[in-house]
Kinemage of the C-alpha trace (Angstrom):
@kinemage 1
@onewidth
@group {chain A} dominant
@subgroup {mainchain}
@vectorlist {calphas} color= white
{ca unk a 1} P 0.000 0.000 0.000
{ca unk a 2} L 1.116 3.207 -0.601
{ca unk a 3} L -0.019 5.686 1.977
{ca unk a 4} L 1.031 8.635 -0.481
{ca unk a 5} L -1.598 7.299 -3.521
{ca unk a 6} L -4.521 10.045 -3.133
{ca unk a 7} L -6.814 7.180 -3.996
{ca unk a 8} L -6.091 5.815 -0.340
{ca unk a 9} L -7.278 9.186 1.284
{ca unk a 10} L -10.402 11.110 2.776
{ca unk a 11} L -12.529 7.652 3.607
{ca unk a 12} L -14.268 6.863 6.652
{ca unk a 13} L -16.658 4.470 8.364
{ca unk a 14} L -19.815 4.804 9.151
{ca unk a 15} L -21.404 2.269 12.348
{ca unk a 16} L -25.229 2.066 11.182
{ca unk a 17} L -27.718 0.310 13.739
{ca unk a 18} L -31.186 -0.432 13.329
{ca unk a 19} L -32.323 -1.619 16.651
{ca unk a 20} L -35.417 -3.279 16.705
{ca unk a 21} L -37.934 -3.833 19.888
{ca unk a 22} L -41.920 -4.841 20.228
{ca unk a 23} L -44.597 -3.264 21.708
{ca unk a 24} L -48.268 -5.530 21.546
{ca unk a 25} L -46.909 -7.274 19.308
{ca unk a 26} L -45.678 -4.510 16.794
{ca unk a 27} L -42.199 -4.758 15.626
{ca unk a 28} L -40.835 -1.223 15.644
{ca unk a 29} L -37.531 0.492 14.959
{ca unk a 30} L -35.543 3.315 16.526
{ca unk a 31} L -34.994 6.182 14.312
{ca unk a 32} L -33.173 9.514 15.978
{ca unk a 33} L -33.824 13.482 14.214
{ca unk a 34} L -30.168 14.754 13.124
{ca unk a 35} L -29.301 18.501 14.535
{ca unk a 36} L -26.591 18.795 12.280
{ca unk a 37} L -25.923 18.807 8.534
{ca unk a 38} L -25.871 17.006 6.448
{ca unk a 39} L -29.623 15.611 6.564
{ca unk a 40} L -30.374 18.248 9.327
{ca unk a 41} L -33.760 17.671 10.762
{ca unk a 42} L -33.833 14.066 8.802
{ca unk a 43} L -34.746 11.075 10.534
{ca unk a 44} L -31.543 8.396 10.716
{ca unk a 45} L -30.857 4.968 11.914
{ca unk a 46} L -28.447 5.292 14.826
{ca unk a 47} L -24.889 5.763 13.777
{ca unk a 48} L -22.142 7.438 13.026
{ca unk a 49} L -18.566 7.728 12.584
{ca unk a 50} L -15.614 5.672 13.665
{ca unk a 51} L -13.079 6.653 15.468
{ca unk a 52} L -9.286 5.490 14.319
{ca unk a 53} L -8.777 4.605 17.749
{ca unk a 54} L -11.884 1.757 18.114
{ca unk a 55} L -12.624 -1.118 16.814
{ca unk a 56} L -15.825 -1.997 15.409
{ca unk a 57} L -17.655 -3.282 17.750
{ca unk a 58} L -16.938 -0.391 20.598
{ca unk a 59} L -17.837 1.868 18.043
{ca unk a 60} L -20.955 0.943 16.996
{ca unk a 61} L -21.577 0.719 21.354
{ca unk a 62} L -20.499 4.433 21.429
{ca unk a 63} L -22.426 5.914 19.114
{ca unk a 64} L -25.570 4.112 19.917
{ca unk a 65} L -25.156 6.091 23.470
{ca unk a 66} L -23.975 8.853 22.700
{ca unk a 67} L -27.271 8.993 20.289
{ca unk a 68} L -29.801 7.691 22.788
{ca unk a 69} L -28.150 7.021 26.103
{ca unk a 70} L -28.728 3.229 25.562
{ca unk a 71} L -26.195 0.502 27.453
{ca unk a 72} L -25.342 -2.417 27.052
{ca unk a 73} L -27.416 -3.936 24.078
{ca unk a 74} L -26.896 -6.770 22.011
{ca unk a 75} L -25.998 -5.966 18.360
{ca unk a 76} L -25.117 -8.220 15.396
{ca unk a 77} L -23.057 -7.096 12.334
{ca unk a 78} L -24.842 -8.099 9.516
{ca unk a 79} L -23.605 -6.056 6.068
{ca unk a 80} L -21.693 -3.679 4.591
{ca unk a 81} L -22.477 -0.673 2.506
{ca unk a 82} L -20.227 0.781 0.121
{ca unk a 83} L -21.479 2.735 -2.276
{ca unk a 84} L -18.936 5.664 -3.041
{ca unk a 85} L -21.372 8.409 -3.187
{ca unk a 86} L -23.494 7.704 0.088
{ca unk a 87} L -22.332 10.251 1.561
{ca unk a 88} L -22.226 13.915 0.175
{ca unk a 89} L -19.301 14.675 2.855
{ca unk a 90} L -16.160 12.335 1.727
{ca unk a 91} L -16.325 8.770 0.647
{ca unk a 92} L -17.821 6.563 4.058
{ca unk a 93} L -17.813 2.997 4.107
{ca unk a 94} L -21.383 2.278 6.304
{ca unk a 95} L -21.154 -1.300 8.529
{ca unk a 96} L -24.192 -2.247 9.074
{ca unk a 97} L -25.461 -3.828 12.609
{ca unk a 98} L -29.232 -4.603 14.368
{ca unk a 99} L -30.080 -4.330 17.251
{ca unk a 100} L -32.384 -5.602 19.666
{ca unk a 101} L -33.948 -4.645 23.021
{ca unk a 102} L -36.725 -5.445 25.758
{ca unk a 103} L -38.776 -1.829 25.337
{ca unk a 104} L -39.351 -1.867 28.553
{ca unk a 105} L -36.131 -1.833 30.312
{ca unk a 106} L -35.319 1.143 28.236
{ca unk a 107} L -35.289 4.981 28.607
{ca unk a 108} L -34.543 6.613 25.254
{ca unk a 109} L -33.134 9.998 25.217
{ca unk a 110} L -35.035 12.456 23.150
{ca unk a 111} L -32.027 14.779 22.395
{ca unk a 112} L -28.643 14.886 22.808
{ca unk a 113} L -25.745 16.762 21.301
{ca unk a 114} L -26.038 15.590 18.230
{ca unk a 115} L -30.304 15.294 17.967
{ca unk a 116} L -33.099 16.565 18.189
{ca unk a 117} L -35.717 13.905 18.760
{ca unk a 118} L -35.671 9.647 18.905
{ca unk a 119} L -39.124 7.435 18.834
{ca unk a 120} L -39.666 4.027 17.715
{ca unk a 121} L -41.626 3.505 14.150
{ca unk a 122} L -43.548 0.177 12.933
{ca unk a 123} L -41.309 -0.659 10.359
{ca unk a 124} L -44.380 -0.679 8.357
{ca unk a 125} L -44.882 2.935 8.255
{ca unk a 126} L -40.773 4.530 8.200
{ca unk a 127} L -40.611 7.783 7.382
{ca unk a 128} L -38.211 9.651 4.691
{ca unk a 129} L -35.130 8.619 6.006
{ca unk a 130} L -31.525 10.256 5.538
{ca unk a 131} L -28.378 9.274 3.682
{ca unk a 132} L -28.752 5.662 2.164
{ca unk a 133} L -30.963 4.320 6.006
{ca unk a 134} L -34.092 3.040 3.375
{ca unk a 135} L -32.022 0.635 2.017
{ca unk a 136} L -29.810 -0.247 5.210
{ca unk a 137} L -33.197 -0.741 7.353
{ca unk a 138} L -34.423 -2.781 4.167
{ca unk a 139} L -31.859 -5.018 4.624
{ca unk a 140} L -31.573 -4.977 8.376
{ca unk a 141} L -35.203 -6.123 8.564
{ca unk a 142} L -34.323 -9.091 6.166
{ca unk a 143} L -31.408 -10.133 8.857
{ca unk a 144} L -33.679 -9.763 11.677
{ca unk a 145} L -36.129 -12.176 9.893
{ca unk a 146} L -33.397 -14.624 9.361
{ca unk a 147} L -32.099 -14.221 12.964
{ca unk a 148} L -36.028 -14.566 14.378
{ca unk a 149} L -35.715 -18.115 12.422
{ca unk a 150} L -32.359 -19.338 13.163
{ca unk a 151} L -31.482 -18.011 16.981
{ca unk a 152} L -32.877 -17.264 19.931
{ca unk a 153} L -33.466 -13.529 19.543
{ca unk a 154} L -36.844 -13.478 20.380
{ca unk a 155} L -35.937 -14.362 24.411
{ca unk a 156} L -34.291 -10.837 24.315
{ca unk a 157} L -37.078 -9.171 22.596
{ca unk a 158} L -39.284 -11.237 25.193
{ca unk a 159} L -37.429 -11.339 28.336
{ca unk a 160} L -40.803 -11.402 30.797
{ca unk a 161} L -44.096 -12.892 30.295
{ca unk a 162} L -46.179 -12.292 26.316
{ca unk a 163} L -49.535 -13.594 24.826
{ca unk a 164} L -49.698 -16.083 22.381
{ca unk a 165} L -51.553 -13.605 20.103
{ca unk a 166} L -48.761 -10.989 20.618
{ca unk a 167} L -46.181 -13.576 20.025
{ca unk a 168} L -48.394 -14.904 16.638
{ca unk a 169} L -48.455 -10.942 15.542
{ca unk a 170} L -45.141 -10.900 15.452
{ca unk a 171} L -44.290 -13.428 13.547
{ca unk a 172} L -46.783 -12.809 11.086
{ca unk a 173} L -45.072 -9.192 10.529
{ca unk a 174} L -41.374 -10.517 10.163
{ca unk a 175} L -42.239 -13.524 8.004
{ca unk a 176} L -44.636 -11.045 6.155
{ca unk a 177} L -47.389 -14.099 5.578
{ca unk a 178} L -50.766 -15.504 7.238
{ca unk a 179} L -49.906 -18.289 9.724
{ca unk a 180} L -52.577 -20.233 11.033
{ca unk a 181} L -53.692 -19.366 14.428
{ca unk a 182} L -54.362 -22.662 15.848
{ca unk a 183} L -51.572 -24.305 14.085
{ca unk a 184} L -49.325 -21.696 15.667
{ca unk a 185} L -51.030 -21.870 19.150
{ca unk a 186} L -50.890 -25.943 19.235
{ca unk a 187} L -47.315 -26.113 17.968
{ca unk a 188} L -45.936 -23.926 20.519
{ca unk a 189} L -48.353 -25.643 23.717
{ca unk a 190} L -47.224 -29.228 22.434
{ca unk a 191} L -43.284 -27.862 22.246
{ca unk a 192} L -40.786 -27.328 24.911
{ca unk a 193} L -40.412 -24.230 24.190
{ca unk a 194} L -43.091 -21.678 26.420
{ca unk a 195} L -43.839 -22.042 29.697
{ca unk a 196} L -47.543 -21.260 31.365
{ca unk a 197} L -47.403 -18.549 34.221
{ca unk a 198} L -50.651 -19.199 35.222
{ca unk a 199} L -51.323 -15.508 34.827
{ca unk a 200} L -53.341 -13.455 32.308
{ca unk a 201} L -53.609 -10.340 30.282
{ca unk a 202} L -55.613 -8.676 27.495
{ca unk a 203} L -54.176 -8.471 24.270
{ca unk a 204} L -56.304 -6.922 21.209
{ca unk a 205} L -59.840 -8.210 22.893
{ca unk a 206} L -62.253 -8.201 25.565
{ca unk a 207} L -61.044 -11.821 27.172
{ca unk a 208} L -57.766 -11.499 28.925
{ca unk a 209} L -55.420 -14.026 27.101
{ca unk a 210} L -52.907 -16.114 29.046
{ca unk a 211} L -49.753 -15.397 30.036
{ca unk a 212} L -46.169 -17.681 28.917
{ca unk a 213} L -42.478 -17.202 29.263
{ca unk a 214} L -40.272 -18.745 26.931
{ca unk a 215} L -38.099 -22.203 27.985
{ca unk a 216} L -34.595 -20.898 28.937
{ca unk a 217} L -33.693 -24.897 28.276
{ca unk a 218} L -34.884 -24.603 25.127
{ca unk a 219} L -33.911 -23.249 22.096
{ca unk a 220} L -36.805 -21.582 19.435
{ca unk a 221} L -33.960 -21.822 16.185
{ca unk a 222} L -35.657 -25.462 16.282
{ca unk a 223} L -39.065 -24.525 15.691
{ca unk a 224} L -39.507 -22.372 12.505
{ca unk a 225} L -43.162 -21.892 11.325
């Protein structure tokens, strides 16, 4: 390598997370307001810049507080993004990573240094999003399905007690098809994988559902519906 070629110079890297969390049974995504150029008042993924000092990973942990003053969350590199021109500042290299957290063990700060405002959207209904974040988020949702099929992600999303109904909803929106509702229901009740806590909420309707915690034992990558 020669450090002198011009070609080597002005690049950076961009840490882009879509963090993901559920609330009855809506999967939603946190997007933060930018106070500064370039996309000033824009909504954003959470992310930014790398330092030449950090390695990914503490990065991508960095900016996600300094952004929303969330700690210690679990995040999963899934892509990379390099298309020269998304950025209009210099050429930036965007390594993409999702997140995921229990909403309720969560206090999201609505402005910080660099923003102006954070919420969580159905990732139905995203707004106009900054820099390339449409097609990052497309893609992060895509990884999110596969990890919903393949790990045990859900226990994180679901840490305390859920409704099979909320639990159905939410596969229905990451799969993006119909599953049966009694299929689903008997499939999980006949696995090892929920447990009854003989308690009860309502969920959607007038007849309080009941309440189940999922198997710590047991793993859900070996049930896919």
């Amino acid at each position: 390598m020669d450090i002198k070629n011009k070609l080597y110079s002005n690049q950076g890297i961009h840490l882009i997370t879509s963090i993901f969390t559920i609330e009855n049974g809506v999967v939603k995504v946190l997007l933060i307001k930018r106070k500064k150029e370039p996309y000033k008042d824009t909504w954003a993924l959470v992310g930014g810049a790398l330092y030449n000092n950090e390695e990914l990973l503490i990065g991508a942990n960095r900016e996600i507080y300094e952004k929303t003053g969330i700690k210690n969350i679990s995040i999963y590199e899934f892509k990379t993004f390099s298309r020269v021109d998304r950025s209009p500042i210099m050429r930036m290299i965007a390594v993409g990573y999702i997140g995921v957290i229990d909403l309720e063990r969560v206090r999201v700060l609505k402005e910080t240094e660099k923003t102006i405002a954070a919420d969580w959207f159905p990732i139905d209904k995203i707004p106009k999003l900054g820099y390339d974040y449409e097609e990052i988020l497309i893609e992060a949702i895509k990884a999110f399905k596969i990890k919903i099929i393949d790990s045990d992600i859900l226990k994180e999303l679901f840490p305390n007690d859920f409704t099979l109904p909320e639990l159905h909803k939410v596969y229905e929106t990451i799969l993006e098809r119909k599953i049966d509702r009694r299929n689903f229901r008997k499939k999980l009740l006949m696995s090892n994988l929920i447990i009854d806590t003989k308690k009860e909420k309502r969920f959607e309707g007038k007849k309080p559902a009941k309440l189940y915690r999922f198997n710590s034992k047991s793993s859900l990558s070996k049930n896919v519906f």
